[in-house]
N, CA, C and O atoms as a DFTB+ gen file, in Angstrom:
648 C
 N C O
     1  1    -142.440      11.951      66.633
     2  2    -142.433      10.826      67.553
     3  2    -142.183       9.529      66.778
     4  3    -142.739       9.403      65.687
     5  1    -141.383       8.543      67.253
     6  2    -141.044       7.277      66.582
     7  2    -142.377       5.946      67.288
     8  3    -142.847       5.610      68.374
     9  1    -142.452       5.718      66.364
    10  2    -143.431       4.587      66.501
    11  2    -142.615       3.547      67.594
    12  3    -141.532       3.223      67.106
    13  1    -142.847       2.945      68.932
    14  2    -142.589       2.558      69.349
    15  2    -141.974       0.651      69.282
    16  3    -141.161       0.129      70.045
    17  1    -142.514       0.175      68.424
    18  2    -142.268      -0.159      67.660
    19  2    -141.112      -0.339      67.351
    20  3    -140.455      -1.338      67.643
    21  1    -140.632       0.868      66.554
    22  2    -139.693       1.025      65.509
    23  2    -138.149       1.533      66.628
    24  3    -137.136       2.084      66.195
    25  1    -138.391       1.169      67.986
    26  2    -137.039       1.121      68.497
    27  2    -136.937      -0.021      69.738
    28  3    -138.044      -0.335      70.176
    29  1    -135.865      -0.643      70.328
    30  2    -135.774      -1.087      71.222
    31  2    -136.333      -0.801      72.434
    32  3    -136.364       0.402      72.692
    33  1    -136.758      -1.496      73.208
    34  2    -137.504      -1.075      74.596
    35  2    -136.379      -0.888      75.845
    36  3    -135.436      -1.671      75.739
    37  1    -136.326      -0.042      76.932
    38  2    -135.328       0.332      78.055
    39  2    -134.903      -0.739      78.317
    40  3    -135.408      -1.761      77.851
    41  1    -133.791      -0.741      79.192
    42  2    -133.718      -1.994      80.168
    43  2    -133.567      -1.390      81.291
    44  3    -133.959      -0.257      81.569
    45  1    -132.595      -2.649      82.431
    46  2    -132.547      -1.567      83.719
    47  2    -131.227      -0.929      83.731
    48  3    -130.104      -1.056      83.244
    49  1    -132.300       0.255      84.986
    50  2    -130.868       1.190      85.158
    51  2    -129.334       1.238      84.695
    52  3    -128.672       2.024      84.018
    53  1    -129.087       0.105      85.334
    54  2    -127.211      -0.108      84.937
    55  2    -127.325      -0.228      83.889
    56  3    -126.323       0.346      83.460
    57  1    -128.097      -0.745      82.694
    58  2    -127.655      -1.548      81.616
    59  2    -127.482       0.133      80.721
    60  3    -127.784       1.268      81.090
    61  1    -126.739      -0.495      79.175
    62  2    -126.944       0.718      78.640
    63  2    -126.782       0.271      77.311
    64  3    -126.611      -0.948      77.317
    65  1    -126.757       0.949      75.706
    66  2    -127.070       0.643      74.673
    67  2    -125.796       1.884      73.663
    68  3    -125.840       3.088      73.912
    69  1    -125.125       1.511      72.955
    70  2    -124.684       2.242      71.983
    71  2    -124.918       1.936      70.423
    72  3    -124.838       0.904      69.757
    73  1    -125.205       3.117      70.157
    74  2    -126.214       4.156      70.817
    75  2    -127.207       3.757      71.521
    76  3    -127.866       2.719      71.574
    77  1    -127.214       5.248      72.327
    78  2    -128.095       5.226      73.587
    79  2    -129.263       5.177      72.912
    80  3    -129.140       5.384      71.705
    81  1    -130.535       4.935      73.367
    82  2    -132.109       5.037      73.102
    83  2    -132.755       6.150      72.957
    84  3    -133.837       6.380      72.416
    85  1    -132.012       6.820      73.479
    86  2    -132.228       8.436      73.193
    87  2    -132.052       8.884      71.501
    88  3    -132.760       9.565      70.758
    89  1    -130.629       8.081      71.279
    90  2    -130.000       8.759      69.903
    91  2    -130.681       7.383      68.681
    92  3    -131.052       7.627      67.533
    93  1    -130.685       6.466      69.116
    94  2    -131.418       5.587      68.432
    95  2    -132.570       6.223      67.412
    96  3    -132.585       6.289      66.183
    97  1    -133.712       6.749      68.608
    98  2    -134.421       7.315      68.414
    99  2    -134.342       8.771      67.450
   100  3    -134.835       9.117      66.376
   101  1    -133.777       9.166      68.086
   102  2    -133.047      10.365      66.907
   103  2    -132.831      10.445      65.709
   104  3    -133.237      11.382      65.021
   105  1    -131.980       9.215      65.161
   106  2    -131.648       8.662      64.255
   107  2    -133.081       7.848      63.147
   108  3    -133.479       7.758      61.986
   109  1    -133.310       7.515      64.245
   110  2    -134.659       7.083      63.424
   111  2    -135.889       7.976      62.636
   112  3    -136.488       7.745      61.585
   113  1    -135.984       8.962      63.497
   114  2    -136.631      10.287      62.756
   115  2    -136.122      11.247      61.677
   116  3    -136.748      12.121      61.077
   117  1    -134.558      10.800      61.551
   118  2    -133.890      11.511      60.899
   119  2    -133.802      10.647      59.553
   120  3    -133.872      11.087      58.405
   121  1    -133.668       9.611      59.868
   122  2    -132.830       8.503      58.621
   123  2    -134.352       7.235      58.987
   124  3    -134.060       6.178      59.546
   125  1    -136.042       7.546      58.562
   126  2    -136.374       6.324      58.882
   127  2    -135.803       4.597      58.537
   128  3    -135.314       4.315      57.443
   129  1    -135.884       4.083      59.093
   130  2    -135.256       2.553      59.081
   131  2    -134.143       2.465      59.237
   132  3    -133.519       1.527      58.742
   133  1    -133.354       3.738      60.223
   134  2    -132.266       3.306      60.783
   135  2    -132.185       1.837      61.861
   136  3    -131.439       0.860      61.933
   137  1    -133.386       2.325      62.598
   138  2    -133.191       0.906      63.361
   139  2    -133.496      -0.459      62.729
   140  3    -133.693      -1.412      63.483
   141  1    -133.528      -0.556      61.924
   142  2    -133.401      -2.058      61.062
   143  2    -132.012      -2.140      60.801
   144  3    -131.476      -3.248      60.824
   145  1    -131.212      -0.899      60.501
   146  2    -129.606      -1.499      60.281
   147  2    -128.791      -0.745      61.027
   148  3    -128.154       0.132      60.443
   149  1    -128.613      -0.934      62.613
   150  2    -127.669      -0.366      63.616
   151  2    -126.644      -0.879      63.213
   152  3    -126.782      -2.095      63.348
   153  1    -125.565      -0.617      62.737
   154  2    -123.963      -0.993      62.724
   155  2    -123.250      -0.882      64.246
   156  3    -123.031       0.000      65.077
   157  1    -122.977      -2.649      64.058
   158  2    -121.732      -2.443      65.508
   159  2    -122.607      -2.050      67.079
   160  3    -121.859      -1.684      67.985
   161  1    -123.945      -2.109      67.368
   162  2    -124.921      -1.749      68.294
   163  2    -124.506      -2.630      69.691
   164  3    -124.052      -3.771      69.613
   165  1    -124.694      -2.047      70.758
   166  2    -123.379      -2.705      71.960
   167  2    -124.790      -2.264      73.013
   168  3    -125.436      -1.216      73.037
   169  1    -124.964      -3.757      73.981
   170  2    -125.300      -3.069      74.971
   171  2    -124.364      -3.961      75.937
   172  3    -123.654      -4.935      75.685
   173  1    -124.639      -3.232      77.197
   174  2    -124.017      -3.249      78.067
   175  2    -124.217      -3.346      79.633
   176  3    -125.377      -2.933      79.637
   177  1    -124.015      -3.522      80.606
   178  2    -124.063      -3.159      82.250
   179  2    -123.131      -2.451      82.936
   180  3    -122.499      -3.353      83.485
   181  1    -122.886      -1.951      83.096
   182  2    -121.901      -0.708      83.853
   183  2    -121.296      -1.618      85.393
   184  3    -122.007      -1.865      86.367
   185  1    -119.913      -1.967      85.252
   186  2    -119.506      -2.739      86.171
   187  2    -119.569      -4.193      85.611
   188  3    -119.014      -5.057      86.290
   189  1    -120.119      -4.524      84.567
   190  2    -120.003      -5.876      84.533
   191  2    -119.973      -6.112      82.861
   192  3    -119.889      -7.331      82.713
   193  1    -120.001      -5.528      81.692
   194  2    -119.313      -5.886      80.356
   195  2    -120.571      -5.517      79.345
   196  3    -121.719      -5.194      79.653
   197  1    -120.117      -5.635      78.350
   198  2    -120.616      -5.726      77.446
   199  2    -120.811      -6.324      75.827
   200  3    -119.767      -6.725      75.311
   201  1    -121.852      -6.396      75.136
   202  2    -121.533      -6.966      73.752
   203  2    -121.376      -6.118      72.413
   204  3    -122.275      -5.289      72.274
   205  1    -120.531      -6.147      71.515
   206  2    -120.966      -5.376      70.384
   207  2    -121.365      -6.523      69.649
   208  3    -120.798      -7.612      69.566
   209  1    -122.479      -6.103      69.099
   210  2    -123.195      -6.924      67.847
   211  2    -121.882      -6.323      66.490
   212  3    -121.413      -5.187      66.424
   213  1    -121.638      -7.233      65.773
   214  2    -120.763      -6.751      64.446
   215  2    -121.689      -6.983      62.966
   216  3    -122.415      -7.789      62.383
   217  1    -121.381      -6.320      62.913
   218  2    -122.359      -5.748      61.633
   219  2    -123.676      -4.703      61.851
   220  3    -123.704      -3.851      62.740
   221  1    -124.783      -4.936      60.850
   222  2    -125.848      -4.288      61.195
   223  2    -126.851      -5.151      62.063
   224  3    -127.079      -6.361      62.065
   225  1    -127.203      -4.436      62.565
   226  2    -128.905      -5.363      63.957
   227  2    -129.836      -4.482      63.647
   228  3    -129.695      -3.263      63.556
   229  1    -130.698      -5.051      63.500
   230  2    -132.466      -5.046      63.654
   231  2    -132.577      -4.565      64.898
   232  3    -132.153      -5.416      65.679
   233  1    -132.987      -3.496      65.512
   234  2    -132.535      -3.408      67.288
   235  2    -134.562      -2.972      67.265
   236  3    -135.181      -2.802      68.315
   237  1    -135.136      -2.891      66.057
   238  2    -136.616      -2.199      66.398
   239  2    -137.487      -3.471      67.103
   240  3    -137.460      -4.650      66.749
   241  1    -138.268      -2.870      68.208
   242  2    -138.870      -3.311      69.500
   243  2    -138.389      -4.855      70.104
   244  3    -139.126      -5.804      70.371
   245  1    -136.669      -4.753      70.239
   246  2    -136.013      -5.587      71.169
   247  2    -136.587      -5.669      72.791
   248  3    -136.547      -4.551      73.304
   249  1    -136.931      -6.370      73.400
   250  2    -137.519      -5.904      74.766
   251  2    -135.949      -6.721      75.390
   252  3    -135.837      -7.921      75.641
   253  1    -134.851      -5.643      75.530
   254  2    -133.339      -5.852      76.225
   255  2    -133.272      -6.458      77.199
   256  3    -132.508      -7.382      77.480
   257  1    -134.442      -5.766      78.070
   258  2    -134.409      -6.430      79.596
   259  2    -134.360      -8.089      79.541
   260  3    -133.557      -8.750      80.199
   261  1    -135.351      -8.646      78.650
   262  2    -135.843      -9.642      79.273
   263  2    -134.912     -11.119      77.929
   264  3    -134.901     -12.350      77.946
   265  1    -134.182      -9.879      76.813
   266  2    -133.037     -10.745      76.239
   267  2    -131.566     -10.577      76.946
   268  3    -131.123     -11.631      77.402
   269  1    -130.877      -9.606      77.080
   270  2    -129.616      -9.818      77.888
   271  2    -129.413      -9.994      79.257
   272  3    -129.498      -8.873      79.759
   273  1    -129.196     -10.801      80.088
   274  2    -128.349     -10.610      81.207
   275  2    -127.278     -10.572      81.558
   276  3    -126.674     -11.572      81.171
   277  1    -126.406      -9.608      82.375
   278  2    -125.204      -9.674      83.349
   279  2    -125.414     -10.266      83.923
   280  3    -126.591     -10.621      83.862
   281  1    -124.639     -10.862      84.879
   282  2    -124.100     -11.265      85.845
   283  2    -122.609     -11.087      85.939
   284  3    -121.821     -10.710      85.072
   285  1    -122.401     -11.440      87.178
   286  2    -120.660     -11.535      87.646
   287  2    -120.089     -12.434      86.940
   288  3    -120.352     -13.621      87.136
   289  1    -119.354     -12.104      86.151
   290  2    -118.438     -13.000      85.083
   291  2    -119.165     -13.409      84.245
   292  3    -118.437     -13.844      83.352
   293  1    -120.239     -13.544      83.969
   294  2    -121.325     -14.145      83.282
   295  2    -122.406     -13.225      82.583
   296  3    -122.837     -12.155      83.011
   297  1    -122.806     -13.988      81.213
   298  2    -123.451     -13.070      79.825
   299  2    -124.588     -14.165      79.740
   300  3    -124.334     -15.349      79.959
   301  1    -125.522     -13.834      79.499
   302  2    -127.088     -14.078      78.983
   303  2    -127.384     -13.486      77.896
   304  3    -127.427     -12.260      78.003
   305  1    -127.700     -14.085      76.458
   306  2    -128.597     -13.560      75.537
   307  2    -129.147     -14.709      75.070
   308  3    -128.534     -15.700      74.670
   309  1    -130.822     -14.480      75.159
   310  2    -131.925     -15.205      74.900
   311  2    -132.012     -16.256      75.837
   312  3    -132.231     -17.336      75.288
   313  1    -131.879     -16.325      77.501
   314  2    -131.953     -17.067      78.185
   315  2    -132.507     -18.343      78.234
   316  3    -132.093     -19.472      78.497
   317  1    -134.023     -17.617      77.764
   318  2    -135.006     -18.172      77.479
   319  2    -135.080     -18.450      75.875
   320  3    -135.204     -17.562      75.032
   321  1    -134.958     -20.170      75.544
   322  2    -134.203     -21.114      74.620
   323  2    -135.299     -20.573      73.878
   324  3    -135.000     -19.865      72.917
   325  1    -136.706     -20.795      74.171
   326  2    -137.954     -20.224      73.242
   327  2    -137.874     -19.250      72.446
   328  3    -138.322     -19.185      71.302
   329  1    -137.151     -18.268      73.187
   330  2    -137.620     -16.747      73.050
   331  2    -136.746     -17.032      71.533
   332  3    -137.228     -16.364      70.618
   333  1    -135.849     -17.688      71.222
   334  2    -134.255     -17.321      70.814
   335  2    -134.676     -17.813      69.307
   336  3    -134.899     -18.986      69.010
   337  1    -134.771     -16.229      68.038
   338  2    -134.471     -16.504      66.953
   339  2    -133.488     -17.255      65.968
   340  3    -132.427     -17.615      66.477
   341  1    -133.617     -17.441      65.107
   342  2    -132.810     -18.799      64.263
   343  2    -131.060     -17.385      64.308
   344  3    -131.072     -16.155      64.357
   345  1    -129.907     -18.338      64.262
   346  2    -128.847     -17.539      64.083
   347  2    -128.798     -16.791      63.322
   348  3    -129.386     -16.914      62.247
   349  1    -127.989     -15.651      63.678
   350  2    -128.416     -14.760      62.564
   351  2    -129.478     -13.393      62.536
   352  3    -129.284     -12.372      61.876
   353  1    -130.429     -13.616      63.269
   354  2    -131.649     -12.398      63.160
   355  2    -131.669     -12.740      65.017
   356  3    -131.570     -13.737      65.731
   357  1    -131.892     -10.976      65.247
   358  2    -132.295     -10.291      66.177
   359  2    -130.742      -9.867      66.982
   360  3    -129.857      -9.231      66.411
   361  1    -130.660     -10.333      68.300
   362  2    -129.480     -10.271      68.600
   363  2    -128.645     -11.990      68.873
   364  3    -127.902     -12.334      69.792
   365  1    -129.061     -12.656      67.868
   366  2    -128.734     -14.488      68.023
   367  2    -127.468     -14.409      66.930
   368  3    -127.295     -15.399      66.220
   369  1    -126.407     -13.033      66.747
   370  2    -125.449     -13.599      65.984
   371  2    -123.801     -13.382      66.351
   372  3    -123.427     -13.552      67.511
   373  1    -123.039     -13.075      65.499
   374  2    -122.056     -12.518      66.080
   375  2    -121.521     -11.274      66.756
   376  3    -121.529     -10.147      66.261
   377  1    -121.114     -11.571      67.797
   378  2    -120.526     -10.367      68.342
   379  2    -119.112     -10.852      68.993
   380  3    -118.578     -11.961      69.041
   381  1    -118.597      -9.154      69.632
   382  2    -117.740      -9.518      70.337
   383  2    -117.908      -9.514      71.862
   384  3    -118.478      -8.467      72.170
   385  1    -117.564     -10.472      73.240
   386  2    -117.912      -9.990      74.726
   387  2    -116.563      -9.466      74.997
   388  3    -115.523      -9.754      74.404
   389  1    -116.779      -8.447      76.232
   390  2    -116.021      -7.754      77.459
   391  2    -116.829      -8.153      78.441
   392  3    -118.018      -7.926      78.663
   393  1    -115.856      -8.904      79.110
   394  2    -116.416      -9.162      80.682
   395  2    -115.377      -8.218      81.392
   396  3    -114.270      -7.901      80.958
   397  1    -116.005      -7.809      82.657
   398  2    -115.299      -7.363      83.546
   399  2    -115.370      -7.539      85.039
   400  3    -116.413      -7.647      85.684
   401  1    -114.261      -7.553      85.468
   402  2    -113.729      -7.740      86.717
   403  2    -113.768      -9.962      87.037
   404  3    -114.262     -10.843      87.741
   405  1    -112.914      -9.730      85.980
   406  2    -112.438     -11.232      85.652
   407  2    -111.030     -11.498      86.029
   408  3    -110.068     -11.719      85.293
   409  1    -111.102     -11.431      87.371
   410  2    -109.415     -11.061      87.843
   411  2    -108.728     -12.645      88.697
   412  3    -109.416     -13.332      89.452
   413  1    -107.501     -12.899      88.399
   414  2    -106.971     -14.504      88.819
   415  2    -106.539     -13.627      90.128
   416  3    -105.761     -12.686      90.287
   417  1    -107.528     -14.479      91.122
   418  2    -107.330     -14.160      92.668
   419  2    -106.891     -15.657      93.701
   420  3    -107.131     -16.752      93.193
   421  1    -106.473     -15.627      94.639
   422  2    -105.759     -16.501      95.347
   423  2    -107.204     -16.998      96.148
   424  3    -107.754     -16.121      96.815
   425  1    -107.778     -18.222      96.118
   426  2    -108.939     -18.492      97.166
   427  2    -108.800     -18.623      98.134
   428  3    -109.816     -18.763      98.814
   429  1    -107.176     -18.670      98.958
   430  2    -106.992     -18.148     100.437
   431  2    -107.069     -17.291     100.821
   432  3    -107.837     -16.881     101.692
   433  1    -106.055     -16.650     100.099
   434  2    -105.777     -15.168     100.720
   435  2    -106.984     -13.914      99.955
   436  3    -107.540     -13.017     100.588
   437  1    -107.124     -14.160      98.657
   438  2    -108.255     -13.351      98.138
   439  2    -106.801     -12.155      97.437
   440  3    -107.108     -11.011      97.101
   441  1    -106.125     -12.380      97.382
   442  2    -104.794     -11.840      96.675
   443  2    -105.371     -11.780      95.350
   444  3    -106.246     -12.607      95.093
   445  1    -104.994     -10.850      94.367
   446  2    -105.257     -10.814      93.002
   447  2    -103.919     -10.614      91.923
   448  3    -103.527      -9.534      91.480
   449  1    -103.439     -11.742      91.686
   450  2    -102.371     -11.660      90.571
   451  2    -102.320     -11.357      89.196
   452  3    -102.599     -12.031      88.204
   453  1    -101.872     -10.111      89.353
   454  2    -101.878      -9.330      87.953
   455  2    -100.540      -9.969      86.940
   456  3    -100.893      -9.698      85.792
   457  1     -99.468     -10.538      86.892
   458  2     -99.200     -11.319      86.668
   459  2     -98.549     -12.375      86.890
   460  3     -98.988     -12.854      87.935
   461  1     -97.197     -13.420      86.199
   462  2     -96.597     -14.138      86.874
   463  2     -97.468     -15.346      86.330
   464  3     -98.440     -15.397      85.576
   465  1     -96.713     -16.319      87.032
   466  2     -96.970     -18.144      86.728
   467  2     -98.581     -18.415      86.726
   468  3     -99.280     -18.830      85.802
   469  1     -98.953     -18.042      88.082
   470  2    -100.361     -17.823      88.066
   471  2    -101.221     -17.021      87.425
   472  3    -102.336     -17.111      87.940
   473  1    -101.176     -16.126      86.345
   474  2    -101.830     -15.148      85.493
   475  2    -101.534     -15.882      84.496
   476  3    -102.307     -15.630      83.571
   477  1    -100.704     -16.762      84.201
   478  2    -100.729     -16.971      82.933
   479  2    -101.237     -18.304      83.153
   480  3    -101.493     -18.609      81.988
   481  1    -101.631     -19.532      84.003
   482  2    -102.273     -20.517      83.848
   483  2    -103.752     -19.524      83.996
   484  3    -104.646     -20.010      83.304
   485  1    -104.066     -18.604      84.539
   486  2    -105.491     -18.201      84.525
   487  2    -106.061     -18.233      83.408
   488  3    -107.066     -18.877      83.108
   489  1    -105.106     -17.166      82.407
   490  2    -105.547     -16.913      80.949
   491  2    -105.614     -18.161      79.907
   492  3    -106.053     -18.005      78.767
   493  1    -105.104     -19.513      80.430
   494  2    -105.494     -20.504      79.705
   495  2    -106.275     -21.360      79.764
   496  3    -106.537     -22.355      79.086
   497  1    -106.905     -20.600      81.240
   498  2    -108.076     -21.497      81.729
   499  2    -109.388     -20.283      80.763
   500  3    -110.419     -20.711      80.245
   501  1    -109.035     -19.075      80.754
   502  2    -110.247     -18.603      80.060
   503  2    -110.000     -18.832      78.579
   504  3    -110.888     -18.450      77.817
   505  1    -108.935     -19.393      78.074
   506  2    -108.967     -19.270      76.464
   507  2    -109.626     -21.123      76.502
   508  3    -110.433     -21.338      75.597
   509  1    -109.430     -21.942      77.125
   510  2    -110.452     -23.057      76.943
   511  2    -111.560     -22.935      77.405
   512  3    -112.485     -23.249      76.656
   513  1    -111.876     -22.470      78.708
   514  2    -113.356     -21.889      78.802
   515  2    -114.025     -21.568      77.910
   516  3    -115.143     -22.032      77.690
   517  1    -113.358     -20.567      77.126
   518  2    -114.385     -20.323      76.071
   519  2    -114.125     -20.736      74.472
   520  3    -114.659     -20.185      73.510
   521  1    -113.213     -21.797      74.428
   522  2    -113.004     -23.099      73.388
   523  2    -114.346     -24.553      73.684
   524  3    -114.964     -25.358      72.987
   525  1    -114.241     -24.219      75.024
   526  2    -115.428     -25.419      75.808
   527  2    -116.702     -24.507      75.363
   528  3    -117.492     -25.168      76.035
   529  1    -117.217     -23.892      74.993
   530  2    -118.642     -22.885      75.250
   531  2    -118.486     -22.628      73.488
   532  3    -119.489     -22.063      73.053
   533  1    -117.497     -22.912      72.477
   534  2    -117.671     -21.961      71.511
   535  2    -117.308     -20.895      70.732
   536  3    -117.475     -20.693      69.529
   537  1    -116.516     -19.906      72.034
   538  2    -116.233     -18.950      71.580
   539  2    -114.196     -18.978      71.681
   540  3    -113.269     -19.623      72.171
   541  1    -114.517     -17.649      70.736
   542  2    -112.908     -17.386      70.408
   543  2    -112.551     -16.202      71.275
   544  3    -113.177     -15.198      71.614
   545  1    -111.067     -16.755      71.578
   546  2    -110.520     -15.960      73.312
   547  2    -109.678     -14.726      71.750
   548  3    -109.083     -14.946      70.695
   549  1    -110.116     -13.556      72.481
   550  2    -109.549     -12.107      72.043
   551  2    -108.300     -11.438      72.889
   552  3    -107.210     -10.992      72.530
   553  1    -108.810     -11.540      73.905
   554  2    -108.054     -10.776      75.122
   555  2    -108.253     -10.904      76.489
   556  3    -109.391     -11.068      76.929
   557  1    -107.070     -10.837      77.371
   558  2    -107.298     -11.099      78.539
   559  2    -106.430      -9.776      79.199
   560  3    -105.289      -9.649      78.755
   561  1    -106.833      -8.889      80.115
   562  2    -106.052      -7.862      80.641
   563  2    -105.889      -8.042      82.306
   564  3    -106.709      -7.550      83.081
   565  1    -104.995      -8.633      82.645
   566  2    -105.268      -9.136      83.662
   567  2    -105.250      -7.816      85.228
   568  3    -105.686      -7.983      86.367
   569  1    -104.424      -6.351      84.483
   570  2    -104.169      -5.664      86.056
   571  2    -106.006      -5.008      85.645
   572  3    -106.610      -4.589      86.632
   573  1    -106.723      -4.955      84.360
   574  2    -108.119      -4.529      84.638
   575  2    -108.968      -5.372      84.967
   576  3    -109.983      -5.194      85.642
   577  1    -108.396      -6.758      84.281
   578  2    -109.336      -7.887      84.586
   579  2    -110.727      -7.968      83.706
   580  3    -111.854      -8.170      84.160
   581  1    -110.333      -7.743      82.233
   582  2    -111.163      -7.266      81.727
   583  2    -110.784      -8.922      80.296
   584  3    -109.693      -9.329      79.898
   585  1    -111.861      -9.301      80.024
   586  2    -111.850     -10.539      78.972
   587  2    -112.559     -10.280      77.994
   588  3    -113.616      -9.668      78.153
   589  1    -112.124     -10.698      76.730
   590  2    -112.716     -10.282      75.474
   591  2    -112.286     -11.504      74.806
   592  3    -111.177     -12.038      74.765
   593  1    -114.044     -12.013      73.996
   594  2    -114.089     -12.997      73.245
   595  2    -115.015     -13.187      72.451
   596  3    -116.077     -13.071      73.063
   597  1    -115.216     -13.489      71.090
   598  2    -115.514     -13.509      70.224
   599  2    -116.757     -14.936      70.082
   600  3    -116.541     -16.143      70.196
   601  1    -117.720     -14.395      69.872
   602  2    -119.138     -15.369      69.116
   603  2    -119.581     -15.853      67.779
   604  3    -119.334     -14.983      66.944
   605  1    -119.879     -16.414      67.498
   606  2    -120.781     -16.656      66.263
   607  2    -122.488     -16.143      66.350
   608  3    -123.180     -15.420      65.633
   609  1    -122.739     -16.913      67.595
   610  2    -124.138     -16.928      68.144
   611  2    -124.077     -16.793      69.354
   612  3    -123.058     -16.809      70.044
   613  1    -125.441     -16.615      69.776
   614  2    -125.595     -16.466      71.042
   615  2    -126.193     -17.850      72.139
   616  3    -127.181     -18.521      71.841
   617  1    -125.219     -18.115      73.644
   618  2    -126.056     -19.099      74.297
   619  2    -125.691     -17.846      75.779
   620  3    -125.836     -16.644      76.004
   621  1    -125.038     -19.348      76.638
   622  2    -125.013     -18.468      78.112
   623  2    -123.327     -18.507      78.075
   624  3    -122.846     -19.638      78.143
   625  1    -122.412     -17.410      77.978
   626  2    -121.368     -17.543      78.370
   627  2    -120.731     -17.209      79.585
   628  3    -121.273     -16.333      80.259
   629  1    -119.333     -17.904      80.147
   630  2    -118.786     -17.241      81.299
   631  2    -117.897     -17.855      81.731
   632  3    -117.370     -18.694      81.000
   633  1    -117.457     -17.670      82.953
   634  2    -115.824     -17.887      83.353
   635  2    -115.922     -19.276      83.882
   636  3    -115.116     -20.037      83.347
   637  1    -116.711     -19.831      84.810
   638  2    -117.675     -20.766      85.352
   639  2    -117.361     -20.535      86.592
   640  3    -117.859     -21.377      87.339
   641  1    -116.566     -19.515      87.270
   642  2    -116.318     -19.222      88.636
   643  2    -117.306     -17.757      88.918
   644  3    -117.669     -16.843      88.177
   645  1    -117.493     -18.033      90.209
   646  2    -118.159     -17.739      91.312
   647  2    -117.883     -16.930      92.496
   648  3    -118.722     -16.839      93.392
């Protein structure tokens, strides 16, 4: 049995962790103090994106729930300004985001343009979006609607639409 402790705590349902908490755990009985150096450790929400941490993370007794949030177009880590270790330690450093279902839609019609004139002013509204916030624009896929961008640290990122 792993000292509880010595791994991250669940989050909810949707959310999820690579490695899973299952194998975390695994790993930890196998290799103690794996969870002090997870390489590349990603969690996630199913339907709505995820982060890989790059490098190694400290992931032992993270309580996930109450550090990451999803939302629609929108990422939370350390919401709560208190909670939030110096850059660098816990999950306060670099990673990379995937948002999903970040799609340039028409606010009349609710039309979704995969590309064309309008897909491409979209994608320059998310590469300053996240020049305005900090981060560095990776990718934009517009027929998945899927955005990828690059951190140093962690605040609240997102598309600022609704």
């Amino acid at each position: 049995m792993v000292p509880k402790k010595m791994k991250p705590k669940p989050s909810k349902g949707d959310y999820f962790t690579e490695p899973s908490l299952e194998e975390l755990a695994t790993k930890e009985r196998a290799e103690p103090g794996y969870c002090r150096r997870v390489r590349d450790f990603v969690v996630g929400r199913r339907g709505y994106g995820s982060i890989r941490f790059l490098g190694e993370t400290d992931v032992r007794g993270l309580d996930l729930e109450s550090v990451v949030e999803f939302n629609d177009r929108e990422v939370a880590v350390y919401k709560d300004e208190s909670k939030k270790p110096p850059v660098g330690e816990g999950l306060n450093k670099a990673a990379v985001v995937t948002m999903l279902n970040v799609k340039c839609r028409s606010r009349k019609t609710g039309e979704t343009y995969t590309d064309g004139p309008k897909l491409d002013r979209y994608k320059e509204m998310l590469v300053k979006k996240g020049e305005e916030q900090g981060a560095e624009f990776v990718s934009f896929d517009g027929v998945k609607g899927e955005w990828k961008f690059r951190v140093k640290h962690f605040s609240s990122y997102g598309s600022g639409e609704s």
